[in-house]
TORPA-4810 file (N, C-alpha, C, O; in nm, 3 decimals):
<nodes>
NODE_1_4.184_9.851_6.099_4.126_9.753_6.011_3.977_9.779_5.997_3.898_9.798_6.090_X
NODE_2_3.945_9.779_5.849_3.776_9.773_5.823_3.710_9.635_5.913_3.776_9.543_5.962_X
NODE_3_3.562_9.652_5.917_3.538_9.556_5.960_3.538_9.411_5.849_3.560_9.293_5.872_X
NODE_4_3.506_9.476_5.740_3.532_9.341_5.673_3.671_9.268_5.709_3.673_9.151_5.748_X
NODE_5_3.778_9.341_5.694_3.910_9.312_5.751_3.924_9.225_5.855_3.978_9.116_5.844_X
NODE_6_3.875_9.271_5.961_3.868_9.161_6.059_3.797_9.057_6.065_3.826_8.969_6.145_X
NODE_7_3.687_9.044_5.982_3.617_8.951_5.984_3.667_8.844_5.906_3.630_8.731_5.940_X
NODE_8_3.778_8.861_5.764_3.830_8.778_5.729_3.969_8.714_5.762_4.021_8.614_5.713_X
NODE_9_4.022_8.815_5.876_4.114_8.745_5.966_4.092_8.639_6.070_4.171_8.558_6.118_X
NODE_10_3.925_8.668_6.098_3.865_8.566_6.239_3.858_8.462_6.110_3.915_8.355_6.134_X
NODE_11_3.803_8.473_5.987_3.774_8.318_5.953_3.941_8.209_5.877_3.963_8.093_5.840_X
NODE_12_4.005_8.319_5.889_4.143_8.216_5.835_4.210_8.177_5.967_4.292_8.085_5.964_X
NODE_13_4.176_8.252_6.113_4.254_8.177_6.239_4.125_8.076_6.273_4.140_8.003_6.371_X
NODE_14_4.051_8.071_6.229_3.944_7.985_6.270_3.964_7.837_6.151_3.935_7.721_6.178_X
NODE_15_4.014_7.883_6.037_4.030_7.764_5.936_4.190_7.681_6.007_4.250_7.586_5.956_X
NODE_16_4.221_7.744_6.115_4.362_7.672_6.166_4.300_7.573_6.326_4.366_7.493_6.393_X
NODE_17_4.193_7.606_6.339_4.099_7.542_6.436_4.135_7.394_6.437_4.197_7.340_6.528_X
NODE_18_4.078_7.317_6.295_4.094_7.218_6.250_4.207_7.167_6.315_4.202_7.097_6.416_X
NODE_19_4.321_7.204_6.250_4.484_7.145_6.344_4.487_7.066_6.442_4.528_6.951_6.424_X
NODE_20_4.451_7.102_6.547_4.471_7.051_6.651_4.437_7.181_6.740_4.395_7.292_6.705_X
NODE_21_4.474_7.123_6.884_4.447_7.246_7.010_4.519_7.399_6.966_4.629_7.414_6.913_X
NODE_22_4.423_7.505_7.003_4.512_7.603_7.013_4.532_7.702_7.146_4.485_7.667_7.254_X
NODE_23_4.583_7.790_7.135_4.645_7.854_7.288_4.488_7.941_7.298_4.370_7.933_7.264_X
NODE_24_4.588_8.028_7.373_4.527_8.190_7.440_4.496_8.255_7.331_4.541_8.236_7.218_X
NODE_25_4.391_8.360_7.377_4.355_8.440_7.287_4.326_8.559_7.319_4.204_8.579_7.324_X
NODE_26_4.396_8.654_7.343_4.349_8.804_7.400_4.359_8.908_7.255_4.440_8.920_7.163_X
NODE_27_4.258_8.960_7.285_4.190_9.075_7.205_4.224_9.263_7.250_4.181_9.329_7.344_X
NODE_28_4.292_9.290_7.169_4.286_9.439_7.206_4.260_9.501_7.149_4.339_9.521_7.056_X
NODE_29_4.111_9.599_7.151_4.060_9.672_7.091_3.958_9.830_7.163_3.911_9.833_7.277_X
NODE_30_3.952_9.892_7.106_3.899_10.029_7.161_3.751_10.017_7.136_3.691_9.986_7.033_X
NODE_31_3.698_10.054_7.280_3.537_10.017_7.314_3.429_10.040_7.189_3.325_9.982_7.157_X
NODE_32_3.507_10.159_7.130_3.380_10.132_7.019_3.378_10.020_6.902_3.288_10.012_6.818_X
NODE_33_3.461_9.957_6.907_3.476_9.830_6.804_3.414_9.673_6.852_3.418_9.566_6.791_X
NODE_34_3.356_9.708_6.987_3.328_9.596_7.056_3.196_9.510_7.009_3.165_9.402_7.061_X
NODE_35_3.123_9.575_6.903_3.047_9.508_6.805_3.118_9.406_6.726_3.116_9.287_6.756_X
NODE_36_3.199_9.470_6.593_3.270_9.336_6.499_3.364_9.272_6.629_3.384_9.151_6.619_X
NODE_37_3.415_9.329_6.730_3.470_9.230_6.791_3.406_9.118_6.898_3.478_9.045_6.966_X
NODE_38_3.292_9.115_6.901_3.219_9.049_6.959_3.189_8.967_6.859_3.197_8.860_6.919_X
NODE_39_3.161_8.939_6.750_3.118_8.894_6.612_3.260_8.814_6.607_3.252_8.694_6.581_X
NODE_40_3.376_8.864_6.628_3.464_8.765_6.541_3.517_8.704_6.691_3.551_8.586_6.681_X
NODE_41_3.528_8.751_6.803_3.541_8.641_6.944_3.456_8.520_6.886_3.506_8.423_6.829_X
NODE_42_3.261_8.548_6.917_3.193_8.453_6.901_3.232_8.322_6.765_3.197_8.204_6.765_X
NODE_43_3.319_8.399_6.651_3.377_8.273_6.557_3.528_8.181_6.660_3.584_8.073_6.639_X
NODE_44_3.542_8.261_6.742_3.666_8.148_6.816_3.641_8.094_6.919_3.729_8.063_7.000_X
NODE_45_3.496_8.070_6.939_3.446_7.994_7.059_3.422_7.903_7.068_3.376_7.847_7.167_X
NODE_46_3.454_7.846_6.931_3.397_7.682_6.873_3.564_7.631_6.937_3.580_7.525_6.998_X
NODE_47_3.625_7.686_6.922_3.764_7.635_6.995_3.763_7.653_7.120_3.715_7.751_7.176_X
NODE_48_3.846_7.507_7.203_3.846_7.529_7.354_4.021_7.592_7.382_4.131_7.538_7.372_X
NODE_49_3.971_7.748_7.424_4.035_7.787_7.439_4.037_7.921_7.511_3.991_8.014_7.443_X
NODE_50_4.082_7.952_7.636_4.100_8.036_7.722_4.111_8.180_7.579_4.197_8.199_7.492_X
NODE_51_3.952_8.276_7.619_3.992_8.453_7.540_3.950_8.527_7.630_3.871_8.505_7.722_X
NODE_52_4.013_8.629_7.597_3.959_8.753_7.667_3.960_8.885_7.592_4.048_8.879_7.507_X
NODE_53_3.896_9.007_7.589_3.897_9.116_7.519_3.939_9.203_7.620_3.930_9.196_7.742_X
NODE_54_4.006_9.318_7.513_4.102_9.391_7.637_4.105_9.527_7.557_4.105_9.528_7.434_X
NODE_55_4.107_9.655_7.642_4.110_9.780_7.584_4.249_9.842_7.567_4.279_9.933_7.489_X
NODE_56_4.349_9.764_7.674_4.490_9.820_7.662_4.564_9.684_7.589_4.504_9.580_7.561_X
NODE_57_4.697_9.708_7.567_4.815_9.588_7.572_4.868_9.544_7.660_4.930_9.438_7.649_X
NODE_58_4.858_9.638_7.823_4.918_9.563_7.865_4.896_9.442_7.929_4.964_9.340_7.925_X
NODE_59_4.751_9.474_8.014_4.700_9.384_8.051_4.658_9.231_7.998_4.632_9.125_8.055_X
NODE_60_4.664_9.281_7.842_4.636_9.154_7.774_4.795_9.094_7.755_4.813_8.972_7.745_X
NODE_61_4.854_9.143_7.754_5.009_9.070_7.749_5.025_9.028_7.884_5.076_8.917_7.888_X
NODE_62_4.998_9.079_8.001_5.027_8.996_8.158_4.903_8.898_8.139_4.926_8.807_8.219_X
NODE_63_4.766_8.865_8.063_4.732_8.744_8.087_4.758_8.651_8.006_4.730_8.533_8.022_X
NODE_64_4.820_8.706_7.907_4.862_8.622_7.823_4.976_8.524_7.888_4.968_8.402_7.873_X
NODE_65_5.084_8.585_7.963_5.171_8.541_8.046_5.133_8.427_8.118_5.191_8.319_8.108_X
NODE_66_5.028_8.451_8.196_5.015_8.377_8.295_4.890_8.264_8.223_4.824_8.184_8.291_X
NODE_67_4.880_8.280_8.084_4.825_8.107_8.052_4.891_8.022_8.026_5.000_8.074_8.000_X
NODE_68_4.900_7.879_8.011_4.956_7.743_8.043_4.977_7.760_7.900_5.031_7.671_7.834_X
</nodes>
């Protein structure tokens, strides 16, 4: 994904904010992207909600597991 790309994916899961509570949020992306992905984390922080950024899948799928 371009970065514009992602940046207009952070603002339509962020227009679902509103709703009500939302879950977990793990991020998997390759270290050099950790700019726009720091940029579109910081848009899902206005939500209380357990994130984390992650370089593999798997690890982000076992914490994903183990949130409530």
């Amino acid at each position: 994904m371009t970065d514009a790309e992602l940046l207009m994916v952070g603002a339509e899961i962020r227009a679902h904010h509103r709703h009500g509570k939302v879950g977990a949020l793990a991020v998997v992306a390759p270290p050099a992207r950790t700019g726009t992905i720091g940029r579109l984390l910081g848009m899902f922080a206005v939500a209380d909600r357990p994130m984390r950024l992650f370089d593999e899948l798997a690890p982000a799928q076992r914490w994903l597991d183990e949130q409530p």
